[in-house]
Gaussian input, Z-matrix of N, CA and C with variables (Angstrom, degrees):
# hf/3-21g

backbone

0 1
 N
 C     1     B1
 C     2     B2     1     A1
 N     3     B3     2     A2     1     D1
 C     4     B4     3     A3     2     D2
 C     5     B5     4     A4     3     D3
 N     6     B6     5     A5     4     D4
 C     7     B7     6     A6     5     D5
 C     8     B8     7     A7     6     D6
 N     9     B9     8     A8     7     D7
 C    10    B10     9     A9     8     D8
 C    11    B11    10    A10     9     D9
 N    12    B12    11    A11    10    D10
 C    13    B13    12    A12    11    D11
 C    14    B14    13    A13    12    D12
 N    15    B15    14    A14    13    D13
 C    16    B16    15    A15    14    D14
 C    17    B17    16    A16    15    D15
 N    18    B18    17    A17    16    D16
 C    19    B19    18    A18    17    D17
 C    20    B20    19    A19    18    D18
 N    21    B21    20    A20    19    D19
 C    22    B22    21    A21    20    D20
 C    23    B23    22    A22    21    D21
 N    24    B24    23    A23    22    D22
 C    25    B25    24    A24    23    D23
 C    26    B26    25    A25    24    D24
 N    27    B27    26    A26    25    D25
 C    28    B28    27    A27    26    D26
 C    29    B29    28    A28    27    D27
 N    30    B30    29    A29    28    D28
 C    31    B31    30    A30    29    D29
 C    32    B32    31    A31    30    D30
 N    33    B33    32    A32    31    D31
 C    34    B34    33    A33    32    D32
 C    35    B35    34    A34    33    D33
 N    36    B36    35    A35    34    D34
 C    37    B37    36    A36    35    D35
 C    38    B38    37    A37    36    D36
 N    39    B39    38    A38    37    D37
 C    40    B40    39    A39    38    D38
 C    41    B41    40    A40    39    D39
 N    42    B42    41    A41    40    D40
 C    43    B43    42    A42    41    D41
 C    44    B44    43    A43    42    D42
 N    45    B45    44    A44    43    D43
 C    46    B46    45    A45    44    D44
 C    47    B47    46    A46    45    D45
 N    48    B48    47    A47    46    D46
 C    49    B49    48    A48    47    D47
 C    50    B50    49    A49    48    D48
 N    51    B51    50    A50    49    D49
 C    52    B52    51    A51    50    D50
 C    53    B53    52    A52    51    D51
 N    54    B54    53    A53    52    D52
 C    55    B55    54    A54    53    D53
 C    56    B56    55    A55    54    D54
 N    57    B57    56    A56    55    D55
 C    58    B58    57    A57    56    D56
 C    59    B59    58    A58    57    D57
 N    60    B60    59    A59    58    D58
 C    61    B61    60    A60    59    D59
 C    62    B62    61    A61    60    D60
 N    63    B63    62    A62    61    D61
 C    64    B64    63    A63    62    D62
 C    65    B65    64    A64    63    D63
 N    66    B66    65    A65    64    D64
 C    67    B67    66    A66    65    D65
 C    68    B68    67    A67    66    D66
 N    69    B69    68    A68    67    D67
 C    70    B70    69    A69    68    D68
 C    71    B71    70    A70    69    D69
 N    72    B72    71    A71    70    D70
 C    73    B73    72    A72    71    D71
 C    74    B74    73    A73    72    D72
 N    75    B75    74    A74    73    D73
 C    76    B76    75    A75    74    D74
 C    77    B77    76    A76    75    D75
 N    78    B78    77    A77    76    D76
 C    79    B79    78    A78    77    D77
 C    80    B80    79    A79    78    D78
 N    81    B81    80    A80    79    D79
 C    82    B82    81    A81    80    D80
 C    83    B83    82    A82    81    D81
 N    84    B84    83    A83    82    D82
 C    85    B85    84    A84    83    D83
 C    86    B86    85    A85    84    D84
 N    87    B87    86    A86    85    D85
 C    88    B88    87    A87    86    D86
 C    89    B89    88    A88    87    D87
 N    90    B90    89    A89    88    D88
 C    91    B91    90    A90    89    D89
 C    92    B92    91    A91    90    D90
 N    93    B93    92    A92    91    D91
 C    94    B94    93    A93    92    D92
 C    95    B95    94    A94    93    D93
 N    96    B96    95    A95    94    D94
 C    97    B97    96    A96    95    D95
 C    98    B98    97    A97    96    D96
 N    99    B99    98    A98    97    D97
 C   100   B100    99    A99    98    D98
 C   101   B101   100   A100    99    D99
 N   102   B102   101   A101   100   D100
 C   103   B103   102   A102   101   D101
 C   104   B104   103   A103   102   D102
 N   105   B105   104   A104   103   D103
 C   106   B106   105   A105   104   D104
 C   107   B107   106   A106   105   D105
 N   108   B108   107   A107   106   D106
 C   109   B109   108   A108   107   D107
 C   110   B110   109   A109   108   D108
 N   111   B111   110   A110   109   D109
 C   112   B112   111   A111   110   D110
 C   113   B113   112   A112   111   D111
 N   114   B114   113   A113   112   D112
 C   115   B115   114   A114   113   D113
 C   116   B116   115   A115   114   D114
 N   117   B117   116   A116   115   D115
 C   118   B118   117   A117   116   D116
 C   119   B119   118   A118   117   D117
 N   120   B120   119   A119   118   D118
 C   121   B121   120   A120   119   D119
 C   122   B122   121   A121   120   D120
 N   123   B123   122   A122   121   D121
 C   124   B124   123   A123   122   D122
 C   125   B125   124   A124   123   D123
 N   126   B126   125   A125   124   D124
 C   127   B127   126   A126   125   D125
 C   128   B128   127   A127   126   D126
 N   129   B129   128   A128   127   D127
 C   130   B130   129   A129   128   D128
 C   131   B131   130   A130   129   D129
 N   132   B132   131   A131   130   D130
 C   133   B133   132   A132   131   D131
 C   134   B134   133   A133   132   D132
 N   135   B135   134   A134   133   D133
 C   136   B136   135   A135   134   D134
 C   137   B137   136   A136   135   D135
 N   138   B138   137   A137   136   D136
 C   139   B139   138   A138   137   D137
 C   140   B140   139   A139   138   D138
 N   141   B141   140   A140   139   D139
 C   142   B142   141   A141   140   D140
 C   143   B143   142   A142   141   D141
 N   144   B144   143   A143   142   D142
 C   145   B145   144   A144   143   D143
 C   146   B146   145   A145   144   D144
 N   147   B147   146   A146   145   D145
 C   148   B148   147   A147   146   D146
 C   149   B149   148   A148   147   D147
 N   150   B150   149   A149   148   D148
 C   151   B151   150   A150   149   D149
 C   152   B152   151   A151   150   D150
 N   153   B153   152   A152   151   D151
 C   154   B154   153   A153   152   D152
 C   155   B155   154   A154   153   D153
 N   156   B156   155   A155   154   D154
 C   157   B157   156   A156   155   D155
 C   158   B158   157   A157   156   D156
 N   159   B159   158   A158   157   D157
 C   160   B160   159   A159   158   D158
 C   161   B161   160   A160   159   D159
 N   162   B162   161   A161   160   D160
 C   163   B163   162   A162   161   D161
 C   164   B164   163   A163   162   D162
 N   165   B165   164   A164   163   D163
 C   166   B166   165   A165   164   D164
 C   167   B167   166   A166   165   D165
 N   168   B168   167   A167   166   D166
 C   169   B169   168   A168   167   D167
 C   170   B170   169   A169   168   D168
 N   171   B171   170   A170   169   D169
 C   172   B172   171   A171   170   D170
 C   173   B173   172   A172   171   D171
 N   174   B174   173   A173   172   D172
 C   175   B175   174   A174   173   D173
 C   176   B176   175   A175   174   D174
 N   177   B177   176   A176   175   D175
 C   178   B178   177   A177   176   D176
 C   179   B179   178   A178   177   D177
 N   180   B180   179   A179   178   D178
 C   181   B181   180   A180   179   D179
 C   182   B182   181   A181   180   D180
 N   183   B183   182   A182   181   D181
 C   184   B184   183   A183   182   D182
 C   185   B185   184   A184   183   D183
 N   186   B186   185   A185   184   D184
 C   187   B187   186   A186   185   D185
 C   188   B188   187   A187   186   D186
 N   189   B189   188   A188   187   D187
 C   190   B190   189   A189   188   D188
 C   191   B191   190   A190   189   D189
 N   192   B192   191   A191   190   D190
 C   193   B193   192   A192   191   D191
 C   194   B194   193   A193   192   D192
 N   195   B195   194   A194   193   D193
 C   196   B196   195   A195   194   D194
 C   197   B197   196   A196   195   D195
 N   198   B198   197   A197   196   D196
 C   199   B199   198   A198   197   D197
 C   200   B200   199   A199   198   D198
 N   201   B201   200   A200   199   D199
 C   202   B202   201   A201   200   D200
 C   203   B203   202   A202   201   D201
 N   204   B204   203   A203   202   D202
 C   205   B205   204   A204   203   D203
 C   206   B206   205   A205   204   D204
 N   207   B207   206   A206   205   D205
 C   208   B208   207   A207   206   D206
 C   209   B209   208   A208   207   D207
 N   210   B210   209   A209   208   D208
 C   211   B211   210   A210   209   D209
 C   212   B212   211   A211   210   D210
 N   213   B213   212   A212   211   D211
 C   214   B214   213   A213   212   D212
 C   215   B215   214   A214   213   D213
 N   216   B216   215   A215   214   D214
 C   217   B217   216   A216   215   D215
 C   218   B218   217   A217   216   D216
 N   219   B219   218   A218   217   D217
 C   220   B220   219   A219   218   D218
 C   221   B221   220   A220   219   D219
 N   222   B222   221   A221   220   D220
 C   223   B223   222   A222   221   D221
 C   224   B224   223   A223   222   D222
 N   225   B225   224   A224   223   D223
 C   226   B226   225   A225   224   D224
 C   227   B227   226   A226   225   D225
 N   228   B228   227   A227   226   D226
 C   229   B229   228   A228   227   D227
 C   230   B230   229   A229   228   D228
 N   231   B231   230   A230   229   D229
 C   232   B232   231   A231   230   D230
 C   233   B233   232   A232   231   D231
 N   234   B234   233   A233   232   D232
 C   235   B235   234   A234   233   D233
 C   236   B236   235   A235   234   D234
 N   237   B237   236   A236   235   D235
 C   238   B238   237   A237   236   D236
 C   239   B239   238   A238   237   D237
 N   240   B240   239   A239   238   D238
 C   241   B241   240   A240   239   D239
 C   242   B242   241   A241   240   D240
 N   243   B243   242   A242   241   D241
 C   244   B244   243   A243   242   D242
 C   245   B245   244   A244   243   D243
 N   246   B246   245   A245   244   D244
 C   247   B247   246   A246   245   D245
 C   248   B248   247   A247   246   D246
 N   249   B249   248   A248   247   D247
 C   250   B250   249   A249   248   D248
 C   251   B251   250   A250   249   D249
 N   252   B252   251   A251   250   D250
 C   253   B253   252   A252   251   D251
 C   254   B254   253   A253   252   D252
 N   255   B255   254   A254   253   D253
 C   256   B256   255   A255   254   D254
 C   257   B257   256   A256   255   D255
 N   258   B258   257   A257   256   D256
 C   259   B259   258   A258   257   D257
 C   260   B260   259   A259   258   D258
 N   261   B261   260   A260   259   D259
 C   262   B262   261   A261   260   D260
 C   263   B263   262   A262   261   D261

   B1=1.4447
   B2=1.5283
   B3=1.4144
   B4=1.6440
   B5=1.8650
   B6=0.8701
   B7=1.5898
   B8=2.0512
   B9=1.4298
   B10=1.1541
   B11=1.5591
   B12=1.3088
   B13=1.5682
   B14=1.4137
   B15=1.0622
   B16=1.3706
   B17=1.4307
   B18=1.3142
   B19=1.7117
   B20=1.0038
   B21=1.6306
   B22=1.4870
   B23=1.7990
   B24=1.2524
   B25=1.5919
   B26=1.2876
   B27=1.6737
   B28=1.8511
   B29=1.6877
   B30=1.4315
   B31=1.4188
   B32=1.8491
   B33=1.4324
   B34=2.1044
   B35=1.1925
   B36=2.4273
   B37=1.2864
   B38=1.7019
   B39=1.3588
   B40=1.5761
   B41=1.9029
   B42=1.2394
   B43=1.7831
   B44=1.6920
   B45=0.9558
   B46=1.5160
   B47=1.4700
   B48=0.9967
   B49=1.8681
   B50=1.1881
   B51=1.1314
   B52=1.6845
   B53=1.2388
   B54=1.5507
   B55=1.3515
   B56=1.3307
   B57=1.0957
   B58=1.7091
   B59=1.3214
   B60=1.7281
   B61=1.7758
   B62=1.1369
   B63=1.5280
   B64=1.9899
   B65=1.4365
   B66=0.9657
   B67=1.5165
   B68=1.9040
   B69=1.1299
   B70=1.9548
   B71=1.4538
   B72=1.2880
   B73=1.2619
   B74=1.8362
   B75=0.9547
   B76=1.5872
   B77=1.6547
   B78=1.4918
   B79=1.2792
   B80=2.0360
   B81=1.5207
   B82=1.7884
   B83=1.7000
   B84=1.1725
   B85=2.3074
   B86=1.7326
   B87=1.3740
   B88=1.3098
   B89=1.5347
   B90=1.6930
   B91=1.8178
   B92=1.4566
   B93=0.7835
   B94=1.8870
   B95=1.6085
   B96=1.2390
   B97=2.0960
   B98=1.9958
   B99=1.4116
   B100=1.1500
   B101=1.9766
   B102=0.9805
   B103=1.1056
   B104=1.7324
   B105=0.9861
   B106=1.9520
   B107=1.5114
   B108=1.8713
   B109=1.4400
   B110=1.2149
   B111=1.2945
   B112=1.6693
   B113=1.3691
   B114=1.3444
   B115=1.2661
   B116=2.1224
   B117=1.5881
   B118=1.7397
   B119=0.8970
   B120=1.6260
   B121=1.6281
   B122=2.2825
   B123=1.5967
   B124=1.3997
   B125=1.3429
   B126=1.3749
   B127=1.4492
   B128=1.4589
   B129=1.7731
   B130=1.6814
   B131=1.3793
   B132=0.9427
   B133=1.1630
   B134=1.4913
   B135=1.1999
   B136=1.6923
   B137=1.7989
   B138=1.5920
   B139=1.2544
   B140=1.1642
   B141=1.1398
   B142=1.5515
   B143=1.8546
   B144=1.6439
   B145=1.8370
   B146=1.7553
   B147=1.2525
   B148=1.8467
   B149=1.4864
   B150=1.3383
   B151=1.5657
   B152=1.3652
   B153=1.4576
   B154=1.3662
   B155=1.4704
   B156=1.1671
   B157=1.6112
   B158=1.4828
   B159=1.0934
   B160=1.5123
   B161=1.7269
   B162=1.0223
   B163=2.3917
   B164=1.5487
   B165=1.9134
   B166=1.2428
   B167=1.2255
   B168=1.5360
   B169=1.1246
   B170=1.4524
   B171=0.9904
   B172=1.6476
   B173=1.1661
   B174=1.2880
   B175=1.4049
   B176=1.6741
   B177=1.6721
   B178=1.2277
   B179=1.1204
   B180=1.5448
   B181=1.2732
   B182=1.1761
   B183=1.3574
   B184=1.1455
   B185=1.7270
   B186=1.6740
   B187=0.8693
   B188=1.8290
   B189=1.5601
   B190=0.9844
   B191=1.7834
   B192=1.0091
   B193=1.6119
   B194=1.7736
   B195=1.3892
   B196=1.3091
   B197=1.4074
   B198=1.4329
   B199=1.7870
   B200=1.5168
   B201=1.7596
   B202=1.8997
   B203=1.9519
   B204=1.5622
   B205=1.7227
   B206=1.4655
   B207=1.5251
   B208=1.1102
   B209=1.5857
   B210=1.6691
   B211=1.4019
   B212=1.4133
   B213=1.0622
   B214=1.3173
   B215=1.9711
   B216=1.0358
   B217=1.5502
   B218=2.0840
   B219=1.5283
   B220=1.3249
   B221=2.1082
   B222=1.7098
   B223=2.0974
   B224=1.3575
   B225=1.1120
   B226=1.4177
   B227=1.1752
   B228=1.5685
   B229=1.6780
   B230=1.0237
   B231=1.4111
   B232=1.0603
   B233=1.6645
   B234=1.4154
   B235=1.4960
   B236=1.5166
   B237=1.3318
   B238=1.2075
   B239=1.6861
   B240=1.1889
   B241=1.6865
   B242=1.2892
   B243=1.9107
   B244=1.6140
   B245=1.2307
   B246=1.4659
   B247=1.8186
   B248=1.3314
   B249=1.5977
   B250=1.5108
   B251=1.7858
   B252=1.0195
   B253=1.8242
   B254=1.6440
   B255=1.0531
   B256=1.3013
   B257=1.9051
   B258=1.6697
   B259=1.2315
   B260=1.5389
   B261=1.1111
   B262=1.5946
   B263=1.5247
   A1=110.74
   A2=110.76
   A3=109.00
   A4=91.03
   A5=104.67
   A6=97.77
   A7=120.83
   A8=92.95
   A9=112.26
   A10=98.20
   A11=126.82
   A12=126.66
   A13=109.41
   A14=117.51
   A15=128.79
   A16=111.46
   A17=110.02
   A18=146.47
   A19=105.17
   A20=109.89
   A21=126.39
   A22=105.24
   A23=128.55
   A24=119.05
   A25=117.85
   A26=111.55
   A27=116.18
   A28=97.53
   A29=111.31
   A30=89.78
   A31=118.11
   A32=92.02
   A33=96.90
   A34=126.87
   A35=106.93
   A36=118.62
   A37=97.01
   A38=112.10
   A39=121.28
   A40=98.27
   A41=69.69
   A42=83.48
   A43=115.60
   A44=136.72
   A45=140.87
   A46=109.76
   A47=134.27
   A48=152.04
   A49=120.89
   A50=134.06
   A51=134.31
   A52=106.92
   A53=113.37
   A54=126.24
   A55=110.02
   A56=124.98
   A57=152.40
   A58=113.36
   A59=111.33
   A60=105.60
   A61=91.63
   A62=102.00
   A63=120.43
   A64=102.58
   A65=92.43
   A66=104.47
   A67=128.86
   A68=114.59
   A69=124.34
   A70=78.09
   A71=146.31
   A72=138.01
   A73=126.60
   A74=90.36
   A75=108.84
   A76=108.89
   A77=108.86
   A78=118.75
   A79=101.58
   A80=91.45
   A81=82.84
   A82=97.49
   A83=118.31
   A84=96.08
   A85=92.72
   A86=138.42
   A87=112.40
   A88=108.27
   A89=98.79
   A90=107.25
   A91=104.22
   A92=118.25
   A93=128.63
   A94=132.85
   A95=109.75
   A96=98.64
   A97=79.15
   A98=85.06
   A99=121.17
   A100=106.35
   A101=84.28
   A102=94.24
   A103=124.06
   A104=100.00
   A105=129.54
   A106=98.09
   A107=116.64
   A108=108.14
   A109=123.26
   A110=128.74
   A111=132.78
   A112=113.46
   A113=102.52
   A114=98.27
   A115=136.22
   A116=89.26
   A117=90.05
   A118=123.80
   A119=105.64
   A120=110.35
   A121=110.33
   A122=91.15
   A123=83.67
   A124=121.95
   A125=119.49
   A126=127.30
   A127=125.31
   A128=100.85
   A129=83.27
   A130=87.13
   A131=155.03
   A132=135.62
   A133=118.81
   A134=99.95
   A135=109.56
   A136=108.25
   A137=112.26
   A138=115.96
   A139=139.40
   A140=120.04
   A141=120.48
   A142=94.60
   A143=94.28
   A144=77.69
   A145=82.38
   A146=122.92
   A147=100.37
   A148=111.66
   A149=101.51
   A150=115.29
   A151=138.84
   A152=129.63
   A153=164.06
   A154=143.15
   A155=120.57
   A156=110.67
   A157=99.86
   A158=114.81
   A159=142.24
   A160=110.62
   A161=87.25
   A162=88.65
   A163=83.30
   A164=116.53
   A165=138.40
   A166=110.21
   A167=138.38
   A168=143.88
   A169=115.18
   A170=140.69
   A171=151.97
   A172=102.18
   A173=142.33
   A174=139.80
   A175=99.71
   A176=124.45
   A177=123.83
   A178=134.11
   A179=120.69
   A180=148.44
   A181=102.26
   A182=154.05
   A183=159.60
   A184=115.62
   A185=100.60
   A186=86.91
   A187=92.96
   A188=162.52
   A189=136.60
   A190=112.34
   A191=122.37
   A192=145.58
   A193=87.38
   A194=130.74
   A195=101.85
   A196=159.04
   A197=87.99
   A198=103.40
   A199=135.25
   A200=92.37
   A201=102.39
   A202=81.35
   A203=89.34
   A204=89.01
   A205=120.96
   A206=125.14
   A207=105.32
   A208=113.60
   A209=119.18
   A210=114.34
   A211=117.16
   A212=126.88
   A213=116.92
   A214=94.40
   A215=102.65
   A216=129.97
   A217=114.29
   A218=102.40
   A219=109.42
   A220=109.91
   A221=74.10
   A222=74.49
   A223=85.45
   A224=131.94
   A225=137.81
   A226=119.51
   A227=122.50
   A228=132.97
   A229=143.20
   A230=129.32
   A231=117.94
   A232=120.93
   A233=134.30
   A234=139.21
   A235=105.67
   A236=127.20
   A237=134.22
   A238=89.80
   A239=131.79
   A240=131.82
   A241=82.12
   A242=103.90
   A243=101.64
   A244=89.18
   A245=140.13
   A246=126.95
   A247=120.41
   A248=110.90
   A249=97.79
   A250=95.48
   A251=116.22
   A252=103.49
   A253=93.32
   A254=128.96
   A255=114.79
   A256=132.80
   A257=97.11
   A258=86.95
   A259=133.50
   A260=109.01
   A261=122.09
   A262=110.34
   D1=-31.16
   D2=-166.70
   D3=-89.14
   D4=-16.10
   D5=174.92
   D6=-68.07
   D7=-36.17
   D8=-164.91
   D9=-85.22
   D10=-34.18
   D11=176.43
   D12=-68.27
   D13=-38.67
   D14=-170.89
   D15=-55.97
   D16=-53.03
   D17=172.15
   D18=-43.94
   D19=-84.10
   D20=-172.30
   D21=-58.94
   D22=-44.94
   D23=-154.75
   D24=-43.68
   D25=-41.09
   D26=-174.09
   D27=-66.11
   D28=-38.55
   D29=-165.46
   D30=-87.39
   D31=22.69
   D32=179.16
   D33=113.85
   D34=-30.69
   D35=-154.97
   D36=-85.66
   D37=157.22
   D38=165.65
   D39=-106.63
   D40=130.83
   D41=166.78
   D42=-111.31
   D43=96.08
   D44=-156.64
   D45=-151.03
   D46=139.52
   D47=-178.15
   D48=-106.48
   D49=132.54
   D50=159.34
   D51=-118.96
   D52=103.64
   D53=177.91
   D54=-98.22
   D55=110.25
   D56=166.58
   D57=-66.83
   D58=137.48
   D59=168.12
   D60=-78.70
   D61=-161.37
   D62=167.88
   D63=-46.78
   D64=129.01
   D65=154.17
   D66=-158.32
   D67=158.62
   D68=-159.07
   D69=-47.59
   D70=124.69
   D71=99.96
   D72=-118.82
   D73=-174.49
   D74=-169.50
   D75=-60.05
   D76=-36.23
   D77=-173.10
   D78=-73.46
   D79=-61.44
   D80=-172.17
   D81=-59.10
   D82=-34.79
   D83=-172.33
   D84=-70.46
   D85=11.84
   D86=-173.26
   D87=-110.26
   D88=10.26
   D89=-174.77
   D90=-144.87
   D91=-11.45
   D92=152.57
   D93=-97.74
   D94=147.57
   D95=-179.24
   D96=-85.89
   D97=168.00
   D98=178.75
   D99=-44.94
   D100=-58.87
   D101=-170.92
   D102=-69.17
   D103=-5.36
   D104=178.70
   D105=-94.83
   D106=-53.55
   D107=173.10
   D108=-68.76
   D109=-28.60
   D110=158.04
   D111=-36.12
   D112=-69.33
   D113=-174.21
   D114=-69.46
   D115=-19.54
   D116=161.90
   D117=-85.50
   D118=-19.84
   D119=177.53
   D120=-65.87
   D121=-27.63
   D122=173.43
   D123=-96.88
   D124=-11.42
   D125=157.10
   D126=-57.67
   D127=-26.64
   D128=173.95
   D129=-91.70
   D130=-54.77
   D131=-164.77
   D132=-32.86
   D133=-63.51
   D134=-171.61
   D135=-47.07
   D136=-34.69
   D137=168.92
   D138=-85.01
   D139=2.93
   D140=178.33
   D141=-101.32
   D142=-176.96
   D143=-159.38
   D144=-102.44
   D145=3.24
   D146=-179.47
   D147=-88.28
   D148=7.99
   D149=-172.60
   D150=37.25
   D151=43.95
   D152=70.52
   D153=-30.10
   D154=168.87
   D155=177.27
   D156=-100.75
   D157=-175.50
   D158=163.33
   D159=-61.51
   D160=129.60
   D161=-171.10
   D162=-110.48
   D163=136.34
   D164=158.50
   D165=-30.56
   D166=-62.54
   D167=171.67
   D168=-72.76
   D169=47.99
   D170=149.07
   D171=-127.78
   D172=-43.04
   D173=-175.21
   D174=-71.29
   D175=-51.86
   D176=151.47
   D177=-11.55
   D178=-61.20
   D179=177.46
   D180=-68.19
   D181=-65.13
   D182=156.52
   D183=-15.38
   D184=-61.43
   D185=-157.94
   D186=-95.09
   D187=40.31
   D188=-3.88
   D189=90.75
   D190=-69.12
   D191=-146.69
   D192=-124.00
   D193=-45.01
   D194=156.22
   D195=-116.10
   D196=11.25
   D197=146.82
   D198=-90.26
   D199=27.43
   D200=-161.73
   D201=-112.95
   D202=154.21
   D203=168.01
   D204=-70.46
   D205=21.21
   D206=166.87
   D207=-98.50
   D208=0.77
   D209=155.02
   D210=-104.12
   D211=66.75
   D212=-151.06
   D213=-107.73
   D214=-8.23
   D215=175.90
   D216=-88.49
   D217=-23.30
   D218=174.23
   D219=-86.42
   D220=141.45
   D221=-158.45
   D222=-140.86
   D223=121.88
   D224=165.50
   D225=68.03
   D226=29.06
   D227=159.12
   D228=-80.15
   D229=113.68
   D230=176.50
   D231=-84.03
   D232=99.20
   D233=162.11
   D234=-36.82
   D235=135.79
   D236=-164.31
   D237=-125.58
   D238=139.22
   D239=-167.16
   D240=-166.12
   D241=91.87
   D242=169.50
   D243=-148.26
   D244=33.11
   D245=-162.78
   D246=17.22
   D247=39.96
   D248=153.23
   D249=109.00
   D250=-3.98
   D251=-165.24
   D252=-78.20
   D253=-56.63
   D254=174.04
   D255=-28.04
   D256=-31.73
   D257=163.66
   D258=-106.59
   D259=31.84
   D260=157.07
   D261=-87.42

């Protein structure tokens, strides 16, 4: 990523990430049974410290917030959208 900001910055582009824990989508129910996505879906929960998972529309929002001109100053970041499990 820091390669690609570096690159891209003179010519305008932002290079920036929003990395998401588990969360309900279409992709994890299309490689797990139901019952496999239930249960990671409540494992991340149980592990992050806000004790919930990650909601589609917050990661949205996020990512949203950094292709908008109010990050227009963010250059090679990665957004971390995990409620906190990273800091355990």
């Amino acid at each position: 990523m820091t390669f690609l900001a570096v690159e891209l910055a003179p010519l305008g582009v932002r290079a920036n990430t929003v990395s998401a824990s588990t969360s309900n989508t279409e992709a994890l129910r299309s490689v797990l049974t139901h019952e496999e996505a239930e249960e990671r879906l409540a494992r991340a929960a149980a592990l992050n410290s806000s004790g919930r998972r990650v909601e589609i529309d917050e990661v949205v929002d996020a990512v949203e917030f950094v292709c908008s001109d109010r990050a227009t100053m963010m250059q090679g970041q990665r957004l971390t959208m995990d409620g906190g499990f990273h800091l355990r």
